[in-house]
N, C-alpha and C positions, 0 to 999 in steps of 0.2 A: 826879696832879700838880695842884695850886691852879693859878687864876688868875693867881696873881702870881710864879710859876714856870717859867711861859710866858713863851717869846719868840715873837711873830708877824716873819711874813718877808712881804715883797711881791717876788714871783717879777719879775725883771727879763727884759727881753730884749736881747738881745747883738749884734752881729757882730765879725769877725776884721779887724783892723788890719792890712795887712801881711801876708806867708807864715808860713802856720801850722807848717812842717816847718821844721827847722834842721837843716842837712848837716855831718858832721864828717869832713874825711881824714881817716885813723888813716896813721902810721909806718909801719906794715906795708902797705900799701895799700889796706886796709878802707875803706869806707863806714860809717858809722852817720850813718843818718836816724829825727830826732825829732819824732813829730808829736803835738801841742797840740790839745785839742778840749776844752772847755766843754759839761758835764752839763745845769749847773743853777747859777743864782746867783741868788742875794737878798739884798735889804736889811731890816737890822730896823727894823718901824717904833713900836715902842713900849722899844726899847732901843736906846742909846747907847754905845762906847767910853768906860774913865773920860777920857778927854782932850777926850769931848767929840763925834770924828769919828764917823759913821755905822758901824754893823758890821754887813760882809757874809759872808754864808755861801758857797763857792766849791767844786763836787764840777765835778773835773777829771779829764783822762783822757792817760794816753800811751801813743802806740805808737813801739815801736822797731822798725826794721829795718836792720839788719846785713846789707851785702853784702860778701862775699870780695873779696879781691881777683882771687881766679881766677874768679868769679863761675860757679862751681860748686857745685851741692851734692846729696843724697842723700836719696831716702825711700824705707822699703819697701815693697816690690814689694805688697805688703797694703794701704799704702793707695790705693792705685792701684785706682779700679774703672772696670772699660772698658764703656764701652756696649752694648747688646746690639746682636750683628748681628743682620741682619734677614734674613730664611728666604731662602736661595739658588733658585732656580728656572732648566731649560735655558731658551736662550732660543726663542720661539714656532716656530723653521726649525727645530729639530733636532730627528727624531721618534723 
């Protein structure tokens, strides 16, 4: 890639305006929660919008969670790993 094929970016720093999740009721009685989180963003500083405005690069990120309404749910028994007990021993009075 040439020099003049390059776009240089100047790495900005952020913070969050306001609640980064946004709740949705569902008709069934679902929850869906949507949360908002910012990677990475930049400004170009040697390229321009043709209109003229700044252009920014923006690597975003979402998580969803989905709660039932019966707010039950199911995993197998597999991933389930239990900790290990620890060695039983009588105790010191019993001989």
């Amino acid at each position: 890639m040439s020099e003049s094929d390059k776009i240089d970016f100047k790495m900005l720093d952020y913070k969050c305006v306001g609640s980064d999740t946004v709740v949705f009721n569902l008709e069934d009685g679902a929850i869906v929660k949507v949360k908002v989180d910012i990677d990475k963003v930049g400004v170009a500083t040697n390229y321009t919008n043709p209109d003229g405005t700044p252009h920014y690069i923006i690597n975003a990120s979402l998580k969803l969670n989905v709660i039932p309404a019966s707010k039950k749910f199911s995993v197998p028994r597999s991933q389930i790993k239990a900790p290990p007990m620890p060695p039983t021993r009588p105790p010191d009075h019993v001989a």
